[in-house]
C-alpha positions in Angstrom: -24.6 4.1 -1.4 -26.8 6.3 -2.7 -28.1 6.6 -6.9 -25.8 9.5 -7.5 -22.9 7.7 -5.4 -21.8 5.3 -8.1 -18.4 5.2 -9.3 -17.7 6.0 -13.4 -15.6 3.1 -13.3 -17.4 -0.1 -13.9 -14.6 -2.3 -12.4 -14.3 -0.1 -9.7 -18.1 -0.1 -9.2 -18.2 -4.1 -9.0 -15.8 -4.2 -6.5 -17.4 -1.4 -4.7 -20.9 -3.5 -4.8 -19.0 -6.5 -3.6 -17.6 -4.8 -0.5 -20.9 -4.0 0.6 -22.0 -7.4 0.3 -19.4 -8.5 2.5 -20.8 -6.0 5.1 -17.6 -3.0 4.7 -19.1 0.6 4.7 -18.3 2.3 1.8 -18.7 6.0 1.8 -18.9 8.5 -0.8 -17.0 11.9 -0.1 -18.1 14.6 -2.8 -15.9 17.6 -1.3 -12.3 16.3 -1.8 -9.8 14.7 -5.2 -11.0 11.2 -3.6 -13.8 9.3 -4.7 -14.6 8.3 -1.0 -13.5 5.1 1.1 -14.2 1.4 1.9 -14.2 1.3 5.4 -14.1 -2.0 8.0 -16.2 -0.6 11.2 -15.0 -3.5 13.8 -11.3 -2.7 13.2 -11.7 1.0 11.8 -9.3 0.1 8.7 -10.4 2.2 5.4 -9.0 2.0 2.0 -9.3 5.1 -0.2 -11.1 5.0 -3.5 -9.9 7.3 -5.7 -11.8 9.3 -8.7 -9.4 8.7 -11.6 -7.0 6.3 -10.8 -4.5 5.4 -13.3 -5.4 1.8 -13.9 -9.4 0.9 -12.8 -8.4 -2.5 -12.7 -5.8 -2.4 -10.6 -7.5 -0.3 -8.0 -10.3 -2.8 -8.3 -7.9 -6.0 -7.6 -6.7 -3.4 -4.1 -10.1 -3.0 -3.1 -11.0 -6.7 -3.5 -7.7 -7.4 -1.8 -9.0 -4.8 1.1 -11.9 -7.1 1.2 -10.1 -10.3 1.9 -7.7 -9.1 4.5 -11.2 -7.7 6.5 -13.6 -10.7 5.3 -13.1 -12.1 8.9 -14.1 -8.8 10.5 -17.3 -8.9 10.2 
């Protein structure tokens, strides 16, 4: 991710950070209501980040659950 690519949520962010560490693609998309998507690139499984979810840390707990389910992808 880019400077500009960072997420205004800070829970959302941390989780974001920690999918890349755990080698997931995460992708920012800047043209549509979605923030962008994590995305597993041996299975081709993505999980969609959005921009103003109604809970940030519940979408956080989903994206760290995305990142468990795919830890063994990699």
């Amino acid at each position: 991710m880019g400077i500009g690519d960072r997420h205004q949520k800070k829970d959302i962010e941390a989780a974001l950070r920690r999918a890349e560490a755990c080698g997931l693609k995460v992708t920012h998309d800047k043209s549509r209501h979605t923030w962008g998507y994590v995305i597993c690139c041996p299975c081709s499984d993505k999980f969609t980040v959005h921009c103003t979810p109604q809970s940030a840390g519940n979408e956080a707990k989903k994206i760290n659950g995305f990142i468990n389910k795919h830890r063994g992808c990699a």
